[in-house]
C-alpha positions as CSV (number, residue, x, y, z in Angstrom):
1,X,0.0,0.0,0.0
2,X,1.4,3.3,-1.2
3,X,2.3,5.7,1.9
4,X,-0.4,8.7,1.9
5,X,1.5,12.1,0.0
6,X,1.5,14.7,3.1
7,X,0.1,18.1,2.0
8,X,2.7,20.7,0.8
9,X,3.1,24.0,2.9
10,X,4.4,25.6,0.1
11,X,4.8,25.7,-3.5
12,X,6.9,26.9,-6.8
13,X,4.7,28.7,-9.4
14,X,6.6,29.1,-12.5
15,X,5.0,31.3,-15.4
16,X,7.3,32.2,-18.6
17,X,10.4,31.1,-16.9
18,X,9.8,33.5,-13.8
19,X,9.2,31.9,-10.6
20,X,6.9,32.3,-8.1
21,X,7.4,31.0,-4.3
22,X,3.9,30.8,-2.4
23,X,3.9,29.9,1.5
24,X,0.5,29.4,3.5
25,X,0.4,31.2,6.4
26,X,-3.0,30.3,7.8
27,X,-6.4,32.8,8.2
28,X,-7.1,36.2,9.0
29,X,-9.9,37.2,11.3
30,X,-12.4,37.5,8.6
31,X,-11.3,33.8,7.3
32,X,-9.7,35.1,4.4
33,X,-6.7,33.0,3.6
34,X,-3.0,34.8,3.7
35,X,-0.2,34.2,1.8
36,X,3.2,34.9,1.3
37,X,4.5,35.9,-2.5
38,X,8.5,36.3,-3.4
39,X,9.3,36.5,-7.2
40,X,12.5,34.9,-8.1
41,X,14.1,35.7,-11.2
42,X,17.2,33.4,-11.0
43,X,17.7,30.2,-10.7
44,X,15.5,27.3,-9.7
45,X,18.1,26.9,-6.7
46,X,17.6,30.1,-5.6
47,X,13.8,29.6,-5.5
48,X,14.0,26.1,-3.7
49,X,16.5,28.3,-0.6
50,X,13.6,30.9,-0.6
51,X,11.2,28.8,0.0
52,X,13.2,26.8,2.6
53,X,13.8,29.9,4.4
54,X,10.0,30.9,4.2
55,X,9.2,27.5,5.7
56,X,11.4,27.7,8.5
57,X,10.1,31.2,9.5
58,X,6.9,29.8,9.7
59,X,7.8,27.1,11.5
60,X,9.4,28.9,13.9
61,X,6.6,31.4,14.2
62,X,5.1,31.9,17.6
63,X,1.4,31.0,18.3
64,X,0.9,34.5,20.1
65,X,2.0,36.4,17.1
66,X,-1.0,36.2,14.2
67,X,-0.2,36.3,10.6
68,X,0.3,39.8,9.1
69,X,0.5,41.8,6.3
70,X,2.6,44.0,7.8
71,X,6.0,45.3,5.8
72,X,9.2,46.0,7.0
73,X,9.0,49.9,6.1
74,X,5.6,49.7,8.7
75,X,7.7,47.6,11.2
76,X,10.1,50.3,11.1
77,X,7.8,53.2,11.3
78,X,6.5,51.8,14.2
79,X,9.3,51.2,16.0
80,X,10.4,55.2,14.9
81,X,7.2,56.2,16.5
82,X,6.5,54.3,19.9
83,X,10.1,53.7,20.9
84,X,12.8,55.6,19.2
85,X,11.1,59.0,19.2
86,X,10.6,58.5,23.3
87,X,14.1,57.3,24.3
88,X,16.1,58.6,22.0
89,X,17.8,62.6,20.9
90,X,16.6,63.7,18.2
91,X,20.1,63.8,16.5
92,X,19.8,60.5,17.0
93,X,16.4,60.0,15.7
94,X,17.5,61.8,12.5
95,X,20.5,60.0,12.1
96,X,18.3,56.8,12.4
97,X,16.0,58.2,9.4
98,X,18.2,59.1,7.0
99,X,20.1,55.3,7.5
100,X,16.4,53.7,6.8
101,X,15.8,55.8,4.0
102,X,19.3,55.1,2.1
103,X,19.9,51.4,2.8
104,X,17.3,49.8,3.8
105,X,13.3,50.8,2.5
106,X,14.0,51.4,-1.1
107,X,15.1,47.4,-1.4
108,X,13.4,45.8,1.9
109,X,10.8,48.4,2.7
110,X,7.8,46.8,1.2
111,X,8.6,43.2,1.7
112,X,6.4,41.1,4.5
113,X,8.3,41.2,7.9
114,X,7.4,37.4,8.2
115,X,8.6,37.3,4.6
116,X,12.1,38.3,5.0
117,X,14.7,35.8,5.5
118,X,18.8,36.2,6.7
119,X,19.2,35.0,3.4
120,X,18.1,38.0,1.6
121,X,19.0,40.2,4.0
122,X,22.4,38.9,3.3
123,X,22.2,39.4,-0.5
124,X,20.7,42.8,0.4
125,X,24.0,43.6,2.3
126,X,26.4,41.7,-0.5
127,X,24.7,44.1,-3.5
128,X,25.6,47.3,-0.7
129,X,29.6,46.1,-0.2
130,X,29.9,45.3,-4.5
131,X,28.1,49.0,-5.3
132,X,25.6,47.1,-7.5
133,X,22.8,49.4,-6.0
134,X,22.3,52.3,-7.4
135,X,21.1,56.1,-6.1
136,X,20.0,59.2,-7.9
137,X,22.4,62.2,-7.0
138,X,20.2,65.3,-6.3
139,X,23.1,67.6,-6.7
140,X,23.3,66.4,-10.4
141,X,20.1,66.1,-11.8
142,X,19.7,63.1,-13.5
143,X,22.4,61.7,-12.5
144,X,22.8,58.1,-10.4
145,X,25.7,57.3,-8.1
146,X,26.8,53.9,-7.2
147,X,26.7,52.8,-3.3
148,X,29.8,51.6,-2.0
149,X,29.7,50.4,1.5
150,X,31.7,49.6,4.5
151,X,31.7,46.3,6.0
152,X,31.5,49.1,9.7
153,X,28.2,50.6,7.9
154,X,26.5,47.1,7.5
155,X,26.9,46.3,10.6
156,X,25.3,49.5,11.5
157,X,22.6,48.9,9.0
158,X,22.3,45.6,10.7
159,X,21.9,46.7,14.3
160,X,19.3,49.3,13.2
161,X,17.3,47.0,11.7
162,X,17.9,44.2,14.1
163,X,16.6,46.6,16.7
164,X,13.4,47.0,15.1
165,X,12.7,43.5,15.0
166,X,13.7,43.0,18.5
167,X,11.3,45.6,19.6
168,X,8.8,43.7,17.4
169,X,8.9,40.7,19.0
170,X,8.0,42.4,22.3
171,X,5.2,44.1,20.9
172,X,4.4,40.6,19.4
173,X,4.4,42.2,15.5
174,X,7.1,39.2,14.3
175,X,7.6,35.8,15.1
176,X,11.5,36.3,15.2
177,X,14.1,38.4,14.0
178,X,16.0,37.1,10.9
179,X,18.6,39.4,11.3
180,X,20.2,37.8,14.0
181,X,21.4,34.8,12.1
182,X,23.1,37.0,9.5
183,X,26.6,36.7,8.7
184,X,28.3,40.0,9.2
185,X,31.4,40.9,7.0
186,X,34.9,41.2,9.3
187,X,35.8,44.4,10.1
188,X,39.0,45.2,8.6
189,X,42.7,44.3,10.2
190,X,43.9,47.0,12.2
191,X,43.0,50.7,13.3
192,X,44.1,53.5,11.1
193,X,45.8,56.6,13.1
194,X,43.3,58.9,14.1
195,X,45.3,61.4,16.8
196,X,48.4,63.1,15.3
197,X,51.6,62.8,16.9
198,X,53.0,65.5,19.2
199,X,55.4,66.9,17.0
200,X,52.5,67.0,13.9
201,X,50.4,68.9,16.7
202,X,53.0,71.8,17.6
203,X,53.4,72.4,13.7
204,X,49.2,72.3,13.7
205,X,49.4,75.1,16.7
206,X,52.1,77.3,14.8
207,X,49.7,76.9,11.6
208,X,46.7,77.8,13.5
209,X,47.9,81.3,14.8
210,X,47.1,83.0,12.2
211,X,43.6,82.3,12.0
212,X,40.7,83.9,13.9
213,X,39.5,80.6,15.4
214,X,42.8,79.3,16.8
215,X,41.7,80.0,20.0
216,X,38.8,77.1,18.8
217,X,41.6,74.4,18.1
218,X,43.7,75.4,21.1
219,X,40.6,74.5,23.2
220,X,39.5,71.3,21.8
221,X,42.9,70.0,22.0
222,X,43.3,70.6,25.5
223,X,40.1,70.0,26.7
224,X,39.3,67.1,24.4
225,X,35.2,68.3,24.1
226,X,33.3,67.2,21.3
227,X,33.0,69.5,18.1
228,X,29.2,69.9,19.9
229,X,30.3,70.2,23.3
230,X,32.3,73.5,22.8
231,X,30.9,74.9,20.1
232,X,27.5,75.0,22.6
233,X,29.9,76.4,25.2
234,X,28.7,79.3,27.0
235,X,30.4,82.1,29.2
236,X,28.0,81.0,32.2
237,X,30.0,77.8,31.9
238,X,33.2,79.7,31.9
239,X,35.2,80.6,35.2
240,X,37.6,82.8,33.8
241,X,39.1,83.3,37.6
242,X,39.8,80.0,38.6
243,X,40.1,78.6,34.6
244,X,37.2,75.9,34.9
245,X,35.0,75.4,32.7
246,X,31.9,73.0,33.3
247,X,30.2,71.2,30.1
248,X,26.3,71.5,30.6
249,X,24.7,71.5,26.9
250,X,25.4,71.0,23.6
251,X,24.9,72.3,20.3
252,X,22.7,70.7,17.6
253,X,21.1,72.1,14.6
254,X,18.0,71.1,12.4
255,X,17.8,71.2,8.8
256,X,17.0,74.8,7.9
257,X,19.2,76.3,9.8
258,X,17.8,76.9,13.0
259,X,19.6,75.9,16.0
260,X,19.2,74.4,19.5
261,X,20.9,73.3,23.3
262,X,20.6,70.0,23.9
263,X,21.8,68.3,26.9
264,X,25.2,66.2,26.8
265,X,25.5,63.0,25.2
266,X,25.9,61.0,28.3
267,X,25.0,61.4,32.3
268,X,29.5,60.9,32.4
269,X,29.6,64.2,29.2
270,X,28.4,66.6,32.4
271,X,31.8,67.2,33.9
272,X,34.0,70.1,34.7
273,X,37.4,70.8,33.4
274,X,40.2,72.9,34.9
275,X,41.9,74.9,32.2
276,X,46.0,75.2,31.7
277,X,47.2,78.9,32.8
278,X,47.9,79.8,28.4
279,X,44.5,78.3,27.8
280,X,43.0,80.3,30.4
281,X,44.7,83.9,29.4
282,X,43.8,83.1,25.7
283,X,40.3,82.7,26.3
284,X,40.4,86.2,28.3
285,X,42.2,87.6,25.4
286,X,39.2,86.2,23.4
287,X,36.4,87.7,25.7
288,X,37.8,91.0,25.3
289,X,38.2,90.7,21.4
290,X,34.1,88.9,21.6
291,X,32.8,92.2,23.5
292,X,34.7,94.4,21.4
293,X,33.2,93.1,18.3
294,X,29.5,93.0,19.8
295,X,29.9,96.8,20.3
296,X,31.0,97.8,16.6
297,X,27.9,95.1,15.5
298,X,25.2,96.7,14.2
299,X,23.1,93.7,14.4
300,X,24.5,91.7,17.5
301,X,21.9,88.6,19.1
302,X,23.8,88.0,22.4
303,X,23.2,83.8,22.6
304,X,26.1,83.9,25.5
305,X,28.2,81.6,23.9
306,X,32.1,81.3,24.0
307,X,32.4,80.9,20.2
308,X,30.3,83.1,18.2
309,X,30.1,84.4,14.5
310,X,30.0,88.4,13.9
311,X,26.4,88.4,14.7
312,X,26.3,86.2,17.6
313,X,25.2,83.1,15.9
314,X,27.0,79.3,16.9
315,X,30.0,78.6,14.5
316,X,28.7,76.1,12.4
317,X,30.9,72.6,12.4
318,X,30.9,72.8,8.4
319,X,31.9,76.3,7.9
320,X,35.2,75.9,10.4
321,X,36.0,72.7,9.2
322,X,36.3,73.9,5.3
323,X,37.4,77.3,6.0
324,X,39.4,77.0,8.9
325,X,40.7,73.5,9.6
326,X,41.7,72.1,6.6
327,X,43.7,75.2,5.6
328,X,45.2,74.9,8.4
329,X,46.4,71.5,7.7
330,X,47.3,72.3,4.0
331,X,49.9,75.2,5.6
332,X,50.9,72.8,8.0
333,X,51.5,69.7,5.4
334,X,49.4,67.2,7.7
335,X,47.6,64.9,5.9
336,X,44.3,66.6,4.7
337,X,42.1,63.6,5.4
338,X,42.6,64.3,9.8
339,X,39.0,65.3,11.1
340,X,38.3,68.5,13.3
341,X,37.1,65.6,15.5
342,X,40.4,63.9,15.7
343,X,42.0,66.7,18.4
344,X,39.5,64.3,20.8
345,X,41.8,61.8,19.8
346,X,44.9,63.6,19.7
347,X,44.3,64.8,23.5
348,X,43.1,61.4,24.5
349,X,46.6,59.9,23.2
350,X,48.9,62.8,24.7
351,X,47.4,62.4,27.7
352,X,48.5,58.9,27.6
353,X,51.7,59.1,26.3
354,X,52.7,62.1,29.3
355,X,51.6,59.5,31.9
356,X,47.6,60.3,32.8
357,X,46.2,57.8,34.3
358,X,43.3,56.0,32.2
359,X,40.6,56.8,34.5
360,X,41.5,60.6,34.3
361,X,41.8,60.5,30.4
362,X,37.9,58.7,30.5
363,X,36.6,61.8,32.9
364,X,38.1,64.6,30.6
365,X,36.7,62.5,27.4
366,X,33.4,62.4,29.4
367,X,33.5,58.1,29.4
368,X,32.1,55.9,32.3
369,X,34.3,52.7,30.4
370,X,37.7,53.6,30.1
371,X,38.2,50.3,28.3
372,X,35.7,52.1,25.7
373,X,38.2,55.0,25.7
374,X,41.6,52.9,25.0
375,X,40.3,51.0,22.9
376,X,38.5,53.8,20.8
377,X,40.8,56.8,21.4
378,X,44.0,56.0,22.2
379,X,46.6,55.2,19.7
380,X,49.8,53.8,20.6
381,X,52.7,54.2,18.2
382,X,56.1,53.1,18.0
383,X,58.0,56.0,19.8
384,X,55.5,55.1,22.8
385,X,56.3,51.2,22.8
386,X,60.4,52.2,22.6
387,X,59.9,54.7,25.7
388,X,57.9,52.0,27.7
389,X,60.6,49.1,27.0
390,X,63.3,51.5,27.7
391,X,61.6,52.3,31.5
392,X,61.1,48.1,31.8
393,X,64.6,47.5,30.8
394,X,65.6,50.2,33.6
395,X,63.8,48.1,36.1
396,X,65.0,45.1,35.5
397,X,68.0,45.5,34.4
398,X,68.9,48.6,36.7
């Protein structure tokens, strides 16, 4: 007696060599029967490992979470709305945004969450890293520019979207999160130099003098504030007297222009910072240059910060970067590619290499881990290793 044939939970529609997997998730609450559609264009391999990974999803489903039609660009919207938008800054918000809208909706947005598999996440992420997906370039009309990306920015792109479907689970929207079995590329071998050395720093300092925001550079080298935390400075924060300064807010703007305080990035960021005696008398020097320019203003809007344009507006980060910084470098022949944010670095690693004691270089930096600060901050170079064997040898050897 033949053996009964068990009932297939899927099938393989193929239609003028284009095929069509079909997986059978079960009833909605009207009794209308749900299903799950992927075309596949390739192979008949491919569309064999598509439907294998649609069967184990909903295998794997949960019985708490009912079949939807829900896609990932609603997931994520969602998940924007009811969690991100309450416990997170709105720079971060943004910066969330604009990663969903360039990497992830226009190829995965509209597909069923309990449609996508690791497996096409995967070739998602593999078409990202070979530039095979393409974007129109609004700053050329008509014009489409290839996306290249790092193996650091997919795993970002991962995490963001892994997130989403974590929450999801909670909320009981998904069955599981198929980001989580993903294979992640490997992070390249090795740390590129961020800080300069010391000797690249002096010859930074001697370029810097003769521009109107040294005074800007001085600061964040010493200090080792974010580009955010001291261009939001303000002279209520300042004790000119004793040279301390206390970091309380930062500065973040919106698109359009307009401009706000925010509060520091981390409960660790709020810290105060006692100034070296030339720090202090340069910043005095700049007060008195500050209220002499407010009085010749015409137009002056008093916003009480340390570092302010001609009309009392914040610097904005773009404007001293391009105008200031990287002139700066160019007249001091240091490599144009260091970032206005690489003086955090620079101070970090100085610190170090003069003998500060971690913990103290993680309280100027603002950092409750200071294994998050060597390991993110600090470079170590070969002069450093030669003066550390040199004071083991003297111990040893005598």
């Amino acid at each position: 007696m033949a053996e009964p044939k068990h009932r297939r939970k899927g099938q393989i529609i193929v239609r003028n060599g284009v095929r069509t997997v079909r997986v059978y998730l079960g009833k909605d609450a009207n009794g209308k029967r749900i299903y799950l559609n992927r075309t596949v264009k390739t192979s008949a391999k491919a569309a064999d490992q598509v439907l294998e990974d649609l069967l184990d999803v909903k295998l794997g489903a949960s019985p708490s979470v009912k079949p939807s039609r829900m896609t990932v660009g609603e997931l994520l919207d969602r998940w924007l709305d009811e969690h991100v938008k309450e416990f997170r800054r709105e720079r971060t918000q943004n910066y969330y945004v604009w990663m969903m809208n360039q990497y992830i909706r226009p190829e995965l947005g509209r597909t069923p969450v309990q449609f996508l598999s690791h497996t096409s996440i995967e070739e998602h992420y593999s078409k990202l890293r070979r530039g095979q997906i393409k974007r129109t370039d609004h700053r050329k009309k008509k014009s489409e520019r290839k996306l290249i990306v790092s193996a650091r920015t997919i795993r970002a792109i991962n995490a963001l979207l892994s997130g989403a479907f974590n929450w999801g689970m909670k909320q009981r929207l998904v069955s599981n999160n198929p980001c989580s079995l993903v294979t992640l590329p490997p992070l390249p071998q090795g740390k590129k130099r961020r800080a300069l050395h010391p000797e690249q720093l002096l010859r930074f300092l001697k370029a810097a003098k003769a521009d109107k925001w040294h005074v800007i550079f001085a600061f964040a080298l010493e200090t080792g504030l974010r580009p955010e935390e001291y261009l939001g400075l303000t002279w209520q924060d300042v004790n000119l007297d004793r040279g301390e300064i206390s970091v309380q807010r930062t500065l973040v703007w919106r698109k359009g222009g307009e401009w706000y305080f925010s509060t520091p990035k981390t409960e660790r960021s709020n810290r105060p910072i006692i100034l070296s005696e030339p720090l202090r008398m340069l910043l005095i020097e700049h007060r008195r240059k500050q209220l002499e320019e407010h009085l010749k203003a015409t137009a002056y809007t008093d916003n009480g910060l340390v570092f302010a344009m001609g009309d009392g507006r914040p610097v904005l980060h773009r404007t001293l970067d391009r105008r200031h910084f990287k002139p700066i470098l160019e007249r001091a022949e240091l490599p144009i590619t260091t970032r206005i944010y690489d003086m955090r670095h620079s101070c970090a690693s100085l610190m170090i290499a003069q003998g500060e004691s971690p913990r103290t270089v993680a309280d100027r930096l603002g950092h409750a881990d200071v294994a998050f600060t060597l390991q993110t901050y600090v470079d170590g170079d070969a002069e450093q290793q030669k003066a550390a064997s040199e004071k083991l040898a003297k111990t040893l050897y005598g």
